[in-house]
C-alpha positions in Angstrom: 49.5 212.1 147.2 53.1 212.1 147.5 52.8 209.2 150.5 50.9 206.9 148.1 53.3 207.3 145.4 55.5 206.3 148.2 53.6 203.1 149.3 53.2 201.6 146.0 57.3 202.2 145.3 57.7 200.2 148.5 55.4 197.6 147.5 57.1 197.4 144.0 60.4 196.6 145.4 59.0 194.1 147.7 57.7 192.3 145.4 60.6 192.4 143.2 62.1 190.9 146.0 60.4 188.2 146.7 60.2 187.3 142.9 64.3 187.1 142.9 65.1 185.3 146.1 62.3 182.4 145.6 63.3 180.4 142.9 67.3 180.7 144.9 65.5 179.1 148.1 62.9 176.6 146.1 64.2 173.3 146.3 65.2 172.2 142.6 62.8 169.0 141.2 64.7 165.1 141.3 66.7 164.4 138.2 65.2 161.1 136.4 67.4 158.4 137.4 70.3 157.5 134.8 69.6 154.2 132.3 71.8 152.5 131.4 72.1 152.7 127.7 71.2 150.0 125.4 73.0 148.1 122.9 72.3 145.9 120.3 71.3 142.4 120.8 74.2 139.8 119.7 73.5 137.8 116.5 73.2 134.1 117.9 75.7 131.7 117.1 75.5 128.4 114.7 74.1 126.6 118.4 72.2 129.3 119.3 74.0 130.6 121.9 73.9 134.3 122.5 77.3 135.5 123.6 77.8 139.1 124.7 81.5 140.6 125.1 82.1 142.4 128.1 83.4 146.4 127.1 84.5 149.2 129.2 82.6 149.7 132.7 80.2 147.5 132.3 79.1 145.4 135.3 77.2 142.5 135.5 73.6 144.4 136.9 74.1 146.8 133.6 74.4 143.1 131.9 71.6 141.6 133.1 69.5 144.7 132.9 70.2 145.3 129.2 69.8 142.0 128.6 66.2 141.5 130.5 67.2 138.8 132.5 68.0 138.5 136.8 72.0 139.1 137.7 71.5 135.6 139.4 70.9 133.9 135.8 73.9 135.6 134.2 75.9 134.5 137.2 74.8 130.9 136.6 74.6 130.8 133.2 78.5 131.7 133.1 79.3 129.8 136.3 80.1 133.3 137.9 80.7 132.8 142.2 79.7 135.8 144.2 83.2 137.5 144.2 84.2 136.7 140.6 85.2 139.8 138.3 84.5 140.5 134.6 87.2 141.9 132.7 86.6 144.0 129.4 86.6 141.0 126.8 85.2 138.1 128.2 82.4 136.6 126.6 79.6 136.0 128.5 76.3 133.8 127.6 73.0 136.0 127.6 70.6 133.0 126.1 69.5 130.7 123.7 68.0 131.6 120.8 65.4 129.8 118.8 66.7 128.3 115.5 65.9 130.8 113.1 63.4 129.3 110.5 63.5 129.7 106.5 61.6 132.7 104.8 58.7 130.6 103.0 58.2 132.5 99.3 54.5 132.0 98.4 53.9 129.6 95.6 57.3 128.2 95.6 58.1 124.8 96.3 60.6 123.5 98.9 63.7 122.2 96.8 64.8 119.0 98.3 68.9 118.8 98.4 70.0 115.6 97.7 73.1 114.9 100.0 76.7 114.9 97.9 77.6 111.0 98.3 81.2 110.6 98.1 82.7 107.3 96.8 83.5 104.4 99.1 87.3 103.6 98.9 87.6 100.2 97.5 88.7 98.0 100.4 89.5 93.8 100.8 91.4 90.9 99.6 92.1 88.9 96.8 93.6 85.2 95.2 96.2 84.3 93.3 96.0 80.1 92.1 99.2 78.7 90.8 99.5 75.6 89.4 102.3 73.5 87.9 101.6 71.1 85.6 103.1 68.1 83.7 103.4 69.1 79.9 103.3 65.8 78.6 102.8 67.1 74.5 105.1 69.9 75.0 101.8 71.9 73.4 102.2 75.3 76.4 98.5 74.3 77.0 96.8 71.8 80.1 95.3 69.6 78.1 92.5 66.9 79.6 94.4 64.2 81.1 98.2 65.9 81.9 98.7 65.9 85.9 99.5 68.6 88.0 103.6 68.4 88.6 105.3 67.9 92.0 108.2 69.7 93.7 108.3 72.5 91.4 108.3 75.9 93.6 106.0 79.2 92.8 106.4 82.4 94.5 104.4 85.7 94.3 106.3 88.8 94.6 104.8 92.8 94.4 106.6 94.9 92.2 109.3 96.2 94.8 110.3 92.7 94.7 108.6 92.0 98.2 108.0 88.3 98.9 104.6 87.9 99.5 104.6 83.9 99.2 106.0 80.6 98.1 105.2 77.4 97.7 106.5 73.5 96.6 104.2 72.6 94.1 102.4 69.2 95.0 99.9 66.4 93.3 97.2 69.1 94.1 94.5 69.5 91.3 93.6 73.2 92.0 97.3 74.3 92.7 98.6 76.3 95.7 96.2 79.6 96.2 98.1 82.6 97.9 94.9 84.3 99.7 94.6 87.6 101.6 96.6 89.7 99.3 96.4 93.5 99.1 95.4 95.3 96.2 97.8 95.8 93.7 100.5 94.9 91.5 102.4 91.1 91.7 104.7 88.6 90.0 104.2 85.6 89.4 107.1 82.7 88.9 107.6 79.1 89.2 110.1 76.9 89.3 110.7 73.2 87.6 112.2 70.2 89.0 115.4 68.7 88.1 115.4 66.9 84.9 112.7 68.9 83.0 112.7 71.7 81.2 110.0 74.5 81.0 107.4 74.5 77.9 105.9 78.1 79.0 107.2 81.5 80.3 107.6 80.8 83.7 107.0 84.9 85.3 104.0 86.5 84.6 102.9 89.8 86.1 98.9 90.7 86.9 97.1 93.0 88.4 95.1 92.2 91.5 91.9 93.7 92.7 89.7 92.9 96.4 88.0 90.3 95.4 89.7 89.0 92.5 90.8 85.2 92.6 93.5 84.8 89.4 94.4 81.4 88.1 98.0 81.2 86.5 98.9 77.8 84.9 103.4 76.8 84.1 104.0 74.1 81.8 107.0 71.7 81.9 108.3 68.2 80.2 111.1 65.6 81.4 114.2 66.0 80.1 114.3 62.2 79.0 110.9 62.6 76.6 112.8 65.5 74.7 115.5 63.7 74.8 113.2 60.6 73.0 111.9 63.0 70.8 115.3 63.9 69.4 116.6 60.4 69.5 113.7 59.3 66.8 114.6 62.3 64.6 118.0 61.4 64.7 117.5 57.3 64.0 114.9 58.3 60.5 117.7 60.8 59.6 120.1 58.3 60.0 118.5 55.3 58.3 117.7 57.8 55.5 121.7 58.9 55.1 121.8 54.7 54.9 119.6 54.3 52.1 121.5 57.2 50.1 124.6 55.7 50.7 124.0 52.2 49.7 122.2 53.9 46.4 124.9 55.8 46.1 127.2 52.4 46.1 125.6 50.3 43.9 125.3 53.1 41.2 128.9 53.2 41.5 129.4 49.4 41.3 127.2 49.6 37.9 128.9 52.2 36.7 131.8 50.3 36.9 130.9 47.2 35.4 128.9 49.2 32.5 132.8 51.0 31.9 134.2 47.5 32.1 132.1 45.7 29.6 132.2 48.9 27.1 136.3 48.4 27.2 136.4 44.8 26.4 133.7 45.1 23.1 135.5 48.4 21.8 137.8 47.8 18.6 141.3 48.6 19.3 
């Protein structure tokens, strides 16, 4: 009795044994091989690109593995040569996306955008037509029949006084026009030969706009036909201060022989 009590003690502790020292010599099972971890996709850019900034440890097979493309399209993609290092902030091209299309709400119309036209600056040339004419009524108007008036001069000027042209006036019909002038502001003058005098202002200012063509007409009369004019004033004033006078006389000489004749009938 006492030998089996024995032999199953024995057994126990061999057992025991062998329970302890197999899981020590069991070879442990292969780890799963690391991933590496993912990270969110990059928002593509207004062309589409898809641009990924290189962090901390990364390398371009964790790149192009994350990403789902071949280490050899990265490389090309970003004109990488075999050699070339990354460093942590360079940007590197993963794609191209697709252009993102517009969320269609059902039963709602697409609203057409008409584009915002801005105005077309105002752009050119104008003309500025002087002429100088022979005011033969002295009336400030060109009447039918009065000619234009030679060597006379006209000039337009801007208003910082800037000579833009001048002219000697000539037997010309239409006048002297000053073309290709630039919008804006000018003066106008003119000039009158020797021995006449002006029968209008002779500066006037306008404004010009591209594609304006302005006519501006100066008067002017001889000398010699104001001269005439004053001369027959003068001769009727004269002959009429004649007439009064002579009145004048032969009142007096009546006057006079009335006084006489009233001395010799009055008594004494």
């Amino acid at each position: 009795m006492g030998r089996i009590i024995v032999m199953f003690t024995l057994l126990g502790l061999i057992g025991l044994g062998l329970a302890v020292v197999q899981p020590v010599g069991a070879s442990p099972q292969a780890r799963p091989l690391a991933q590496p971890t993912a990270f969110l996709t990059p928002t593509p850019g207004p062309d589409g690109r898809i641009i990924y900034i290189v962090q901390p440890g990364d390398s371009l097979w964790r790149i192009a593995a994350i990403a789902g493309i071949s280490v050899e399209e990265l490389m090309s993609r970003n004109g990488i040569q075999p050699g070339d290092y990354i460093t942590e902030g360079m940007e590197l091209e993963l794609g191209i996306a697709a252009p993102a299309r517009p969320t269609e709400i059902p039963g709602a119309e697409p609203t057409e955008i008409s584009p915002q036209l801005s105005p077309t600056p105002i752009s050119g040339t104008g003309e500025i037509c002087v002429l100088l004419y022979r005011d033969e009524n002295g009336d400030a108007r060109l009447d039918e029949g009065e000619e234009p008036l030679a060597d006379g001069q006209v000039s337009v000027a801007d208003v910082s006084g800037r000579l833009a042209g001048e002219h000697t006036t000539d037997t010309n019909l239409e006048g002297y026009c000053f073309q290709d002038l630039e919008r804006g502001d000018y003066n106008i003058s003119a000039a009158v030969p020797p021995d006449h005098n002006p029968t209008t202002v002779m500066n006037l200012p306008l404004r010009l706009e591209p594609g304006d063509i302005k006519y501006v007409q100066f008067g002017a009369q001889p000398s010699s036909s104001i001269q005439d004019a004053m001369g027959v004033d003068g001769g009727g004033r004269s002959t009429l201060l004649g007439l009064l006078g002579v009145f004048l006389l032969l009142a007096g000489l009546g006057l006079g022989f009335y006084a006489s004749r009233y001395r010799r009938h009055s008594p004494r």
